[in-house]
C-alpha positions in Angstrom: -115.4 109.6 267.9 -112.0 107.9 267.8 -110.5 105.2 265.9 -108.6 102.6 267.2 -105.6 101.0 265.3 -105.4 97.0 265.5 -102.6 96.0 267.4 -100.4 94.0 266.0 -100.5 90.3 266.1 -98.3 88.3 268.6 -98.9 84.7 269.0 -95.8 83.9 270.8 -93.6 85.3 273.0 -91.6 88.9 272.3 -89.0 90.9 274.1 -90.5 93.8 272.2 -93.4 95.1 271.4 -93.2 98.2 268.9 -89.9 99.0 268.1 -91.6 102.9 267.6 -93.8 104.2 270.7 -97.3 104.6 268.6 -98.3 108.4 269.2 -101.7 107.3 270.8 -100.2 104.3 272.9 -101.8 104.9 276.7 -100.2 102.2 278.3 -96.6 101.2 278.0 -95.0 98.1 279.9 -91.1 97.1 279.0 -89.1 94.6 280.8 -91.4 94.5 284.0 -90.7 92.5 286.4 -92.1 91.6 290.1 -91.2 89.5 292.9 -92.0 89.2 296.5 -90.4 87.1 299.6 -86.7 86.1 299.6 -84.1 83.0 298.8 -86.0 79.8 298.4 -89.3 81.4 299.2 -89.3 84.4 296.4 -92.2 84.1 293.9 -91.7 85.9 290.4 -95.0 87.0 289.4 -94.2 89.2 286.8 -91.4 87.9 284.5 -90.6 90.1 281.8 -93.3 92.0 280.3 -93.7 94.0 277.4 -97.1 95.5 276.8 -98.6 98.3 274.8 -102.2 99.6 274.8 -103.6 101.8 272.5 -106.6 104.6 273.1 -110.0 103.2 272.7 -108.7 99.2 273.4 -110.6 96.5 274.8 -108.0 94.1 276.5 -108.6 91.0 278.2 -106.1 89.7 280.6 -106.7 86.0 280.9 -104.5 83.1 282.8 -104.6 80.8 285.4 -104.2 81.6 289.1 -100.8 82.8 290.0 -100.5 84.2 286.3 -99.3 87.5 287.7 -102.5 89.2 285.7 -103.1 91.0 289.2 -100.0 91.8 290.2 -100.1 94.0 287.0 -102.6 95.8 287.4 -101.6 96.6 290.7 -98.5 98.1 289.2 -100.6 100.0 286.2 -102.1 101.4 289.3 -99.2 102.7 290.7 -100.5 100.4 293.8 -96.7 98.7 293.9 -93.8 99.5 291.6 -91.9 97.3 289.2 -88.1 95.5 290.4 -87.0 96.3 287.1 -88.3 98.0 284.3 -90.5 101.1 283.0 -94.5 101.4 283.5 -95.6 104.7 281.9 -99.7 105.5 281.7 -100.5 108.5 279.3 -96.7 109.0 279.6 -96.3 109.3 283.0 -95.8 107.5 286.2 -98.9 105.1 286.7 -99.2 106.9 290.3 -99.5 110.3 289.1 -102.6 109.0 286.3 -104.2 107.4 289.1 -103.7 110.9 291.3 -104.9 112.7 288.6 -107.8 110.3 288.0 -106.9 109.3 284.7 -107.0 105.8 285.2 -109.7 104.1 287.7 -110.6 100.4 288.0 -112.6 98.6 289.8 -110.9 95.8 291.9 -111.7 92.6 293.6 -110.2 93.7 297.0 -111.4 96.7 298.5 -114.7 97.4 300.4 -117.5 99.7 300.4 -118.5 101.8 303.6 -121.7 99.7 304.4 -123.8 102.0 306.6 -124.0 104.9 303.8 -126.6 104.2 301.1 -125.7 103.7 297.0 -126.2 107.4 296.4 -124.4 108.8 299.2 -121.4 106.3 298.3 -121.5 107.8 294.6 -121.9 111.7 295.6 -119.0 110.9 298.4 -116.1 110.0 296.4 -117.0 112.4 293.2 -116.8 115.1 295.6 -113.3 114.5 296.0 -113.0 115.0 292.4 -114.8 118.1 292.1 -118.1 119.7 291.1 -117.7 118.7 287.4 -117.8 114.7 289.2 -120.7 115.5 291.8 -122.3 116.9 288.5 -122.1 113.8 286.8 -123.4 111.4 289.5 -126.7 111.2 288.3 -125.6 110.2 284.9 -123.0 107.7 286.3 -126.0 106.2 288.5 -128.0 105.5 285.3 -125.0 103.7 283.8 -124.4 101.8 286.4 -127.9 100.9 286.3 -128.3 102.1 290.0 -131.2 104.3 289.6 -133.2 102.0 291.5 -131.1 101.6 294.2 -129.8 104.6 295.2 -131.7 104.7 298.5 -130.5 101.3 299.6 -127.5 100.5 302.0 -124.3 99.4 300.9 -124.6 96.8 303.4 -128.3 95.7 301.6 -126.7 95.2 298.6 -126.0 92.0 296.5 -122.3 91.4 295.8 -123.3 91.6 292.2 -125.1 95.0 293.2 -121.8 96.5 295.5 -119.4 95.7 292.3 -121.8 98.0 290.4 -121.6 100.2 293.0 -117.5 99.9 292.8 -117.7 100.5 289.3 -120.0 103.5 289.2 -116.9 104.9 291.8 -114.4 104.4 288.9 -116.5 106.3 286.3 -117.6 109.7 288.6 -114.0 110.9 287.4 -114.5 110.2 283.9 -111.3 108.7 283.4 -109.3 108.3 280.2 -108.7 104.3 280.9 -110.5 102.1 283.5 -109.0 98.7 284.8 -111.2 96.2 285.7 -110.5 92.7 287.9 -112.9 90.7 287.2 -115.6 93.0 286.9 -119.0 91.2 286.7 -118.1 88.8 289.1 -121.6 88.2 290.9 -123.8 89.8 288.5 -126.4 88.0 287.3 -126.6 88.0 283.2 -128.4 91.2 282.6 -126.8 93.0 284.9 -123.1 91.8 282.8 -124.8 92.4 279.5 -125.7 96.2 280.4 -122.1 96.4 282.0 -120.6 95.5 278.8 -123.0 97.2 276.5 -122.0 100.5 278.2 -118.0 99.5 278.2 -118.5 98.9 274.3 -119.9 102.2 274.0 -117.3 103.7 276.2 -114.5 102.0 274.2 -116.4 103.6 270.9 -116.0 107.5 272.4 -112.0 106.6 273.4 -111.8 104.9 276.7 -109.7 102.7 277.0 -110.8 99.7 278.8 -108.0 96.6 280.5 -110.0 93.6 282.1 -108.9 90.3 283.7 -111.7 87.9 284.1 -112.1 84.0 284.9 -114.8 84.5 282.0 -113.4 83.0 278.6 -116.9 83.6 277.2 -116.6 87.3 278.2 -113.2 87.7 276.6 -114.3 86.0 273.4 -117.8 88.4 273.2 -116.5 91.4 274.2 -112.4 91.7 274.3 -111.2 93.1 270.9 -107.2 92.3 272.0 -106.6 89.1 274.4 -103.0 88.8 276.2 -102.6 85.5 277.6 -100.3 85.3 280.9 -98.7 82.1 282.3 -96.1 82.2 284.8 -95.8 85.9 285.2 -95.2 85.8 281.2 -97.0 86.9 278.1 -97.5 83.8 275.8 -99.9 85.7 273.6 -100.9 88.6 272.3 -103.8 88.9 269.6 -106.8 90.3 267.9 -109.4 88.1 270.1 -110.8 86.4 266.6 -107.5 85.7 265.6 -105.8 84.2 268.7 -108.9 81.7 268.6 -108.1 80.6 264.6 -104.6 80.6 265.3 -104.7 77.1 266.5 -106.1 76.0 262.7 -107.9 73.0 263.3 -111.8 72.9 263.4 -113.6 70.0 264.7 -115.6 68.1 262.0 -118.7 65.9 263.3 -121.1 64.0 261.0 -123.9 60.8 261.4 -122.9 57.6 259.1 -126.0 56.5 257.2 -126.6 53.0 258.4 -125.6 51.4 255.1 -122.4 53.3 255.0 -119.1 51.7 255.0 -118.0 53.0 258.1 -114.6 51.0 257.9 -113.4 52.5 255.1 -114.7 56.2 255.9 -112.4 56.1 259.0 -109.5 54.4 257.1 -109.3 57.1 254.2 -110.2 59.4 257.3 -106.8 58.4 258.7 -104.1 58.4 255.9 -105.3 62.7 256.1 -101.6 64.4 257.1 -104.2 67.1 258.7 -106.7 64.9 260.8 -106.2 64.4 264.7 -108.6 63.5 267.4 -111.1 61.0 265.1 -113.3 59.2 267.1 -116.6 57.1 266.7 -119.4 57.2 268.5 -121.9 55.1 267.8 -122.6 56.4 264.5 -121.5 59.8 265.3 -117.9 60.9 263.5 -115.7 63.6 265.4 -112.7 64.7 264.5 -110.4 67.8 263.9 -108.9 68.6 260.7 -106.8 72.0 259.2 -108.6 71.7 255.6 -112.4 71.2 257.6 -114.1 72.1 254.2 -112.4 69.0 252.0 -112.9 67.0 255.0 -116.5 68.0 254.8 -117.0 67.3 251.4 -115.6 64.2 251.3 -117.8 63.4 254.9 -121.1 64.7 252.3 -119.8 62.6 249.3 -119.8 59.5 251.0 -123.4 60.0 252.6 -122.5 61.4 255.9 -125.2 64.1 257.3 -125.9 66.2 259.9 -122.4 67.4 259.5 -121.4 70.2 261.9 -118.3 72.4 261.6 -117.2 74.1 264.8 -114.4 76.9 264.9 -111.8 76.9 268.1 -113.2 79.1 271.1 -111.0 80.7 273.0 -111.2 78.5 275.8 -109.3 75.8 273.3 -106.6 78.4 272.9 -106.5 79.3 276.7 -105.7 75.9 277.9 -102.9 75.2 274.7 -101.2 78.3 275.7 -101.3 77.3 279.6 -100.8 74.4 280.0 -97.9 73.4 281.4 
């Protein structure tokens, strides 16, 4: 089994990423940029990225439409190339990995031939890598938790069931890295626990795993690295955990005893330097604050109870680092 290094902490902005290439660094992006159309009408959807990826990561890609997360992964790929810059995959071009089935994703666009059956699918497109990959098809049907449907049509299929389907595709070659665009889209919630279940053990053995996803909750559970894109830019770059505490403030919420004296709770409350966003409802107090444990104590001092302490998600940090 492999180790993975922690990658190192950007909460803002970089032009750089390491200034040394780390020896088991799988992906590297420097100075990318993509654009389409012309004059007036030309869209930059990738502006300037820099990007390393380490063996064994789990990265969530996370931003709002028109980020540019897809337009990268289209050029990790090799499925379009970079105006300017250098895109390297296991230190080559991203199109020779991908000919060489190192890398493999599974991808929103794309269909499925809908008169062949599951199985058929599977055995069809490991056979182009192989009889080590038509070997492994029965393994990559268990993981894909397609046992049960390997008799069925393609064109039978739930759309949560076909992106199983596409993702037992990217695994016949057993590559070193697997890119996903919002893979679990359509599954139901058992179905996206035992996809991620088998990606955590993947990531474990040295694959290296690159997701995008509309799911913040995903990200939070399951991404060990987050990069934030916004306008074809990186605007952060963490440890998951981390880039969620980064913002500091937790939110504080507490009852007032009846008998309190709820006037002066909330005026001591508010000469606090480190208190934003106090409220009162009813005799519910909400409020975030840097220092949330002397703001708690002071909260329990003065009678307040069923006090509640809640640390940023990432879905707090998400919108900050969006939002225009």
């Amino acid at each position: 089994m492999q180790t993975t290094a922690e990658p190192r902490t950007r909460l803002t902005p970089a032009s750089t990423v390491h200034d040394v290439r780390p020896q088991d660094a799988v992906i590297e992006l420097h100075g990318i940029r993509k654009g389409y159309g012309s004059g007036e009408k030309r869209v930059q959807a990738v502006d300037g990225i820099d990007l390393v990826v380490r063996r064994g990561e789990i990265v969530a890609l996370l931003g709002p439409n028109g980020a540019g997360k897809t337009t990268t992964l289209d050029m990790l790929l090799g499925l379009t190339d970079p105006d300017e810059g250098a895109a390297q995959v296991l230190g080559a071009r991203p199109a020779k990995a991908t000919d060489d089935g190192a890398i493999a994703a599974v991808l929103q666009t794309g269909g499925l031939l809908s008169d062949l059956t599951v199985g058929e699918t599977v055995r069809l497109i490991a056979s182009l890598h192989g009889r080590a990959a038509l070997d492994r098809v029965p393994e990559v049907l268990v993981r894909a938790d397609l046992e049960k449907l390997v008799h069925r049509r393609v064109s039978k299929c739930s759309g949560g069931e076909q992106q199983r389907v596409k993702f037992a595709l990217a695994l016949v070659a057993d590559p070193d890295i697997l890119v996903l665009d919002e893979p679990t889209a359509g599954m139901d919630v058992t179905a996206r626990r035992h996809f991620w279940n088998v990606m955590r053990a993947d990531a474990d053995a040295g694959r290296t795993i690159i997701f995008a996803t509309h799911y913040l909750e995903e990200a939070e559970q399951f991404a060990r690295r987050t990069v934030v894109m916004n306008h074809g830019r990186v605007v952060a770059d963490a440890p998951t955990a981390q880039l969620r505490a980064g913002l500091g403030a937790r939110t504080v919420a507490a009852s007032l005893p009846a008998d309190a004296d709820a006037d002066g709770i909330l005026s001591s409350l508010r000469d606090r330097d480190d208190i934003t966003e106090l409220r009162m409802d009813a005799d519910r107090l909400t409020l975030r604050a840097a220092d949330s444990d002397a703001v708690a104590a002071a909260l329990l001092a003065s009678g307040a109870r069923d006090l509640e302490i809640t640390a940023p998600t990432l879905e707090t940090a998400f919108t900050a680092l969006t939002e225009d």
